[in-house]
Biotite code that builds the C-alpha atoms (Angstrom):
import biotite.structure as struc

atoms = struc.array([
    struc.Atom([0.000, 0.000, 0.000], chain_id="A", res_id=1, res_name="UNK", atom_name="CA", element="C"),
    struc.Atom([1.338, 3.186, -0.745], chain_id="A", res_id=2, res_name="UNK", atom_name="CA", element="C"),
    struc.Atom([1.257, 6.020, 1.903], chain_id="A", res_id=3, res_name="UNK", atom_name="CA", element="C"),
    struc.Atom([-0.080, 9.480, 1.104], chain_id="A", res_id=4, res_name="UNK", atom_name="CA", element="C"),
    struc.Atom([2.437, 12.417, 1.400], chain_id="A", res_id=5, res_name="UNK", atom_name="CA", element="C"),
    struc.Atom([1.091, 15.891, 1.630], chain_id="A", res_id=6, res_name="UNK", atom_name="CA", element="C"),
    struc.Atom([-2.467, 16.886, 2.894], chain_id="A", res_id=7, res_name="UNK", atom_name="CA", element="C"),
    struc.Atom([-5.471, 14.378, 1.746], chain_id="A", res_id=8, res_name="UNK", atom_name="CA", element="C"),
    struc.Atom([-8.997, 15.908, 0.556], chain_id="A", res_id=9, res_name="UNK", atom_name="CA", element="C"),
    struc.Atom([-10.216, 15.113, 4.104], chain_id="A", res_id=10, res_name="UNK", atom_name="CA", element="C"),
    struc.Atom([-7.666, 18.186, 5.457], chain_id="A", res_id=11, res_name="UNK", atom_name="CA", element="C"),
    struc.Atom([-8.854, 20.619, 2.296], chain_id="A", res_id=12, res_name="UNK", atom_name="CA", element="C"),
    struc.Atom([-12.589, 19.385, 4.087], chain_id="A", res_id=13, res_name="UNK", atom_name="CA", element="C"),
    struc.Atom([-11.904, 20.773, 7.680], chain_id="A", res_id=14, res_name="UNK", atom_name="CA", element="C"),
    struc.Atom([-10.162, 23.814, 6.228], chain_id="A", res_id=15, res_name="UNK", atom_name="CA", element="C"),
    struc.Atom([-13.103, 24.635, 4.146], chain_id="A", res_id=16, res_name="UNK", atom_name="CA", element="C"),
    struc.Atom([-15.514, 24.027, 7.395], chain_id="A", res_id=17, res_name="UNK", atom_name="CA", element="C"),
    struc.Atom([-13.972, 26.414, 9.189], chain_id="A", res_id=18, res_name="UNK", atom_name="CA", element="C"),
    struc.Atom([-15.173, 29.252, 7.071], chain_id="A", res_id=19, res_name="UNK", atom_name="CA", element="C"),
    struc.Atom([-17.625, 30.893, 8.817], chain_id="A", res_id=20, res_name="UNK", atom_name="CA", element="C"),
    struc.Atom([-19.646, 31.044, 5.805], chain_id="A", res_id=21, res_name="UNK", atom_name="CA", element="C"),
    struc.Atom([-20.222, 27.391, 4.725], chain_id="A", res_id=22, res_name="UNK", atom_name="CA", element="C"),
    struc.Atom([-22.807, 25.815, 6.810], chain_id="A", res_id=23, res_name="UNK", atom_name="CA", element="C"),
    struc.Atom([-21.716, 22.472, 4.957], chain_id="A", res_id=24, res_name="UNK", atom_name="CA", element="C"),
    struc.Atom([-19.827, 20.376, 2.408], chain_id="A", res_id=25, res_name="UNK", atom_name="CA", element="C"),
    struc.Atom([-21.656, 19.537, -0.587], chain_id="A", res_id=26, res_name="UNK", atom_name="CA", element="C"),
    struc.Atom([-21.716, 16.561, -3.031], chain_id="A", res_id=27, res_name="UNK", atom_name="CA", element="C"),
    struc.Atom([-23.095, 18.761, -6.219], chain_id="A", res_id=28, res_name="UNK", atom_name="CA", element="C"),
    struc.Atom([-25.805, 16.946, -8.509], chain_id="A", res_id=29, res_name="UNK", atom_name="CA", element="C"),
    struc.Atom([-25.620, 13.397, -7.828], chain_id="A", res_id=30, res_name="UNK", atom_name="CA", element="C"),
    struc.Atom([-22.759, 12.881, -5.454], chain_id="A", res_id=31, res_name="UNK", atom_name="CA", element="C"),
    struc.Atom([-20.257, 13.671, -7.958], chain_id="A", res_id=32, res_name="UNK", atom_name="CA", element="C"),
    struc.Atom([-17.639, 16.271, -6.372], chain_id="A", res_id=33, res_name="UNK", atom_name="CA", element="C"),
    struc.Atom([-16.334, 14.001, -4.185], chain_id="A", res_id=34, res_name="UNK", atom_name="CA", element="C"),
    struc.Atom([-13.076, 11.880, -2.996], chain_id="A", res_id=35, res_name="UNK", atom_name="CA", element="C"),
    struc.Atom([-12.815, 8.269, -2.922], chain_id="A", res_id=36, res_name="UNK", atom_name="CA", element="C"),
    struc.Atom([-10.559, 7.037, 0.275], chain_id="A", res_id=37, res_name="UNK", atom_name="CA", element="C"),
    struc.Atom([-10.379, 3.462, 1.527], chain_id="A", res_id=38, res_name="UNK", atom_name="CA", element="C"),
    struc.Atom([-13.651, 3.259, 3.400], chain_id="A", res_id=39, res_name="UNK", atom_name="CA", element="C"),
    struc.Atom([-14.512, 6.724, 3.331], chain_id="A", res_id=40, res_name="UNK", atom_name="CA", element="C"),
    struc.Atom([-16.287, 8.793, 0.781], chain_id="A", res_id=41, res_name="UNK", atom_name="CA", element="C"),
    struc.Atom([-15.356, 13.059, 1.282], chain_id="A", res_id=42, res_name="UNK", atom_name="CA", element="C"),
    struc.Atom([-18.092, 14.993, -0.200], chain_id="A", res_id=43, res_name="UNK", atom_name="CA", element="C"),
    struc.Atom([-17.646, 18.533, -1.179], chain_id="A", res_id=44, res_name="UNK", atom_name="CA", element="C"),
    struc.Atom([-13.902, 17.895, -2.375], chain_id="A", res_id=45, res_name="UNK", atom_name="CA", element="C"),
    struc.Atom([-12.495, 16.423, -5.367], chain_id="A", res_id=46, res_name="UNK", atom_name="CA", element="C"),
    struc.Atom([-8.766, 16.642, -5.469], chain_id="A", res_id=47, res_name="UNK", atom_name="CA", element="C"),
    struc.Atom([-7.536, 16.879, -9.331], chain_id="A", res_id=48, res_name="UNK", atom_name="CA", element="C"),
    struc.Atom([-7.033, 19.776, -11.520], chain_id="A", res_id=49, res_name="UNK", atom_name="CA", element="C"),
    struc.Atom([-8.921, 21.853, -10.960], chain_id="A", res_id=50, res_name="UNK", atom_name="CA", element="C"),
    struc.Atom([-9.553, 20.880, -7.709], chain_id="A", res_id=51, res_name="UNK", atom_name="CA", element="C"),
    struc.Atom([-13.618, 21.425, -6.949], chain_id="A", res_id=52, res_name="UNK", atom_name="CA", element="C"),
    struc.Atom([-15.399, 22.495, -4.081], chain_id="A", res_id=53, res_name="UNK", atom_name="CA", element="C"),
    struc.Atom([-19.044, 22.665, -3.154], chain_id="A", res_id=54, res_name="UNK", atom_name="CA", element="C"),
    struc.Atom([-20.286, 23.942, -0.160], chain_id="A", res_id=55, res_name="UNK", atom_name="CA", element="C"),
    struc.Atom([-23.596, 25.431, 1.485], chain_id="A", res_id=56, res_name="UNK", atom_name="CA", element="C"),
    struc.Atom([-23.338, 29.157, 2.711], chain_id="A", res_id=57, res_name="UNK", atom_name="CA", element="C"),
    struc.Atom([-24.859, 31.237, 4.976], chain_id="A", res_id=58, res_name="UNK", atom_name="CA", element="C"),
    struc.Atom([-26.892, 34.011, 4.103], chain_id="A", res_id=59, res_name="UNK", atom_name="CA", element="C"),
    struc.Atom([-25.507, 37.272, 4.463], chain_id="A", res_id=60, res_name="UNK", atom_name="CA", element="C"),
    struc.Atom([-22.605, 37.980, 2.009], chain_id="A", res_id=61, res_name="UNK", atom_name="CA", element="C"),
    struc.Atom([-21.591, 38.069, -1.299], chain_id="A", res_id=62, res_name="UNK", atom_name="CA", element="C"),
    struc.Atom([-21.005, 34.850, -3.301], chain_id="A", res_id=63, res_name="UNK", atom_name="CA", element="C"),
    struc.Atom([-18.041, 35.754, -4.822], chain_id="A", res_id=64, res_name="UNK", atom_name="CA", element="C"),
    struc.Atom([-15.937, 36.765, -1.738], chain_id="A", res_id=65, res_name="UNK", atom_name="CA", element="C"),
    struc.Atom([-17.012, 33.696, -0.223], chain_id="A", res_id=66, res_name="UNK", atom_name="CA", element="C"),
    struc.Atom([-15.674, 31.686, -3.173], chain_id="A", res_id=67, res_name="UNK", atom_name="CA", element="C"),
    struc.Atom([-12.319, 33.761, -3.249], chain_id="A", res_id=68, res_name="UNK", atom_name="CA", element="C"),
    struc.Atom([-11.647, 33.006, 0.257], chain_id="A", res_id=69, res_name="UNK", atom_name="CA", element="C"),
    struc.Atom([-12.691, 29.322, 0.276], chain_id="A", res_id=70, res_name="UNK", atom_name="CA", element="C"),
    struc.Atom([-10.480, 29.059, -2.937], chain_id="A", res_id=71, res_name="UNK", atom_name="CA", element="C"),
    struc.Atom([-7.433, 30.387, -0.722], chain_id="A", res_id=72, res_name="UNK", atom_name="CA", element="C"),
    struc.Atom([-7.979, 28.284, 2.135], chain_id="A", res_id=73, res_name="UNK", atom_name="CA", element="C"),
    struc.Atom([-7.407, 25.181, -0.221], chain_id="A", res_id=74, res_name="UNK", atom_name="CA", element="C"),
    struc.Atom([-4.446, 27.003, -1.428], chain_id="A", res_id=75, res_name="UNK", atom_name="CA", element="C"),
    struc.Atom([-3.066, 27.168, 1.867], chain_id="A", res_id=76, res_name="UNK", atom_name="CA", element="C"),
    struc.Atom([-3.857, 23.603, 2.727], chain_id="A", res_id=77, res_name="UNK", atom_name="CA", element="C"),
    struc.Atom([-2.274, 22.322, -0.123], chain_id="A", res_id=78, res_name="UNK", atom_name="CA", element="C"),
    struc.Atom([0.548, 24.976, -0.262], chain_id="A", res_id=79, res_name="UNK", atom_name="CA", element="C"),
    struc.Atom([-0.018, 25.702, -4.236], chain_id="A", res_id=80, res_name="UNK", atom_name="CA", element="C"),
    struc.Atom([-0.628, 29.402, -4.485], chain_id="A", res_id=81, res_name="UNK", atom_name="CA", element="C"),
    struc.Atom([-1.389, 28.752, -8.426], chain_id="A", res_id=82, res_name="UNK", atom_name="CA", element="C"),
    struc.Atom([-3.486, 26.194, -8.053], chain_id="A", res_id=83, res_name="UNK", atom_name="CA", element="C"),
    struc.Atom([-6.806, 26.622, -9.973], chain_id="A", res_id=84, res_name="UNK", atom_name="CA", element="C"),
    struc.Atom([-9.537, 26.015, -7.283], chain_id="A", res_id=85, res_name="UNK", atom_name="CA", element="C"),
    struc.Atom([-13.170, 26.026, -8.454], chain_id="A", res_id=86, res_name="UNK", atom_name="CA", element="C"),
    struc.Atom([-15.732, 26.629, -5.712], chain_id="A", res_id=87, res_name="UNK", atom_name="CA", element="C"),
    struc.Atom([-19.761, 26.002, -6.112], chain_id="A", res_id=88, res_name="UNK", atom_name="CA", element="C"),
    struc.Atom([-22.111, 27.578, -4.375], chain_id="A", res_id=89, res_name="UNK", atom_name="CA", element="C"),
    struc.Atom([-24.511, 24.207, -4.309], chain_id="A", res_id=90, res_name="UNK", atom_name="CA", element="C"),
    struc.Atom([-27.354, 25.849, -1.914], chain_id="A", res_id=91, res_name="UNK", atom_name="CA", element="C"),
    struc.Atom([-27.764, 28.582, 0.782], chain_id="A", res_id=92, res_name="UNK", atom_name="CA", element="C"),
    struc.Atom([-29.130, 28.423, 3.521], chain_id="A", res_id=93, res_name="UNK", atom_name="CA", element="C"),
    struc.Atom([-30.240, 30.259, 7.391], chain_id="A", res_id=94, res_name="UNK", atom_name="CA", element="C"),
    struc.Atom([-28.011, 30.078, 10.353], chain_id="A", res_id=95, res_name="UNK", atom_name="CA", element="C"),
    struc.Atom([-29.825, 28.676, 13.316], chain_id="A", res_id=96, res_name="UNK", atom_name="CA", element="C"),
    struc.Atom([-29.952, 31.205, 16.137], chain_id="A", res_id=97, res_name="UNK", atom_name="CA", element="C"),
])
């Protein structure tokens, strides 16, 4: 078996959760952004190039900076400034208060 180096899609998932923005990680239409581990299935991230995100956002600010920031939190994680990161807004929802 050969062992991973470098940070796995289930690290590029916690980074992305900590956005206080994204309510949740998203599969997209039918499952399909996702990441295949032994055992384990990480929706909302597919590793490749580009590298795809979908996530569920709070109300209250603008798509786009969302997207922008998301996109360079997975930079960070994976320490590839040029990396072309694609992040969908899949649904929006309320905070619960």
């Amino acid at each position: 078996m050969t062992e991973r180096t470098g940070p796995g899609p289930e690290d590029v998932a916690a980074a992305v959760l900590q956005h206080p923005s994204v309510l949740r990680l998203d599969g997209g239409p039918f499952g399909t952004v996702a990441s295949y581990l032994p055992g384990l299935r990480v929706y909302g991230v597919r590793l490749g190039d580009p590298v795809e995100i979908a996530v569920v956002v709070a109300l209250g600010r603008p798509f786009g900076e969302i997207a922008d920031e998301v996109a360079a939190g997975v930079r960070g994680v994976l320490g590839d400034e040029t990396l072309e990161v694609e992040v969908t807004v899949a649904d929006v929802g309320a905070v619960a208060t």
